[in-house]
N, C-alpha and C positions, 0 to 999 in steps of 0.2 A: 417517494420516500421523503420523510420532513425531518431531516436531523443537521441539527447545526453545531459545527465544533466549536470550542471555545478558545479562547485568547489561539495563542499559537499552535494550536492541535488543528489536524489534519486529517479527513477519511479516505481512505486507499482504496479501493479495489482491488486484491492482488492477482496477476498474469495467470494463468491456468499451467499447473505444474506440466514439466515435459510430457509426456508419453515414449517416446519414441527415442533413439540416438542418431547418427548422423549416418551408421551403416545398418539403417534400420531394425536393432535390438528393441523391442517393447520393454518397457522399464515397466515391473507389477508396482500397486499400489504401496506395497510394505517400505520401497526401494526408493518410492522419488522423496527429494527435498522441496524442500518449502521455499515458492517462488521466493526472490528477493527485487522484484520489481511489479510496478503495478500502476494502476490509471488516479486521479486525485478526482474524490468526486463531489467532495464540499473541504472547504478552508475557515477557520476561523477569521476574526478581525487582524491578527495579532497585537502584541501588548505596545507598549508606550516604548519600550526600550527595544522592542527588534518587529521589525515590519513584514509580510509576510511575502514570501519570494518567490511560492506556488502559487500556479490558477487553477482552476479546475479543467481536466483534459490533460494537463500535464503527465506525462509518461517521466515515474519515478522509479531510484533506485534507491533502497536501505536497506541497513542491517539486517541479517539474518535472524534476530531475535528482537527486534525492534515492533513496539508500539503492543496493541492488547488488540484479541481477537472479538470481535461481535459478530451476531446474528442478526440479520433486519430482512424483515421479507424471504427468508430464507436463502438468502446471499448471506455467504460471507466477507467480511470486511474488518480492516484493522485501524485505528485510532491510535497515532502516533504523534508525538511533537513533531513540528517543523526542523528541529535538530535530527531530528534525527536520522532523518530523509539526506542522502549521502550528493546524490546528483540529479538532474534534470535531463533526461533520453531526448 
């Protein structure tokens, strides 16, 4: 993949939604929620006023509605600011 984010944007990878509960209920697809955590698989520079405080490898957690959806290679991935990214796993 050759995509580079810009100033302080961020490429995700997001976690693969549950399947399963913890007393092994199968969640169907209609049911599950949209990971809120994920791997960082490219970083921009950041800008002059705020430095960038992920790496790539990084295991993130953000917002539930956070950053925009893309398709590349048939992966899905999401492109979000660095703000927006809550913690570092």
């Amino acid at each position: 993949m050759n995509i580079k984010p810009l100033a302080d944007r961020v490429l995700v990878k997001p976690a693969e939604a549950e399947t399963k509960t913890a007393s092994g209920i199968i969640i169907p697809d209609t049911a599950k929620e949209k990971p809120q955590r994920g791997t960082v698989v490219a970083t921009g520079n950041g800008t002059k006023d705020e430095e960038m405080l992920v790496k790539v490898n990084d295991n993130v957690l953000y917002g539930k509605y956070a950053g925009t959806e893309i398709e590349l290679e048939n992966e899905k991935y999401l492109i979000m600011r660095q703000s927006d990214i809550l913690a570092v796993i």
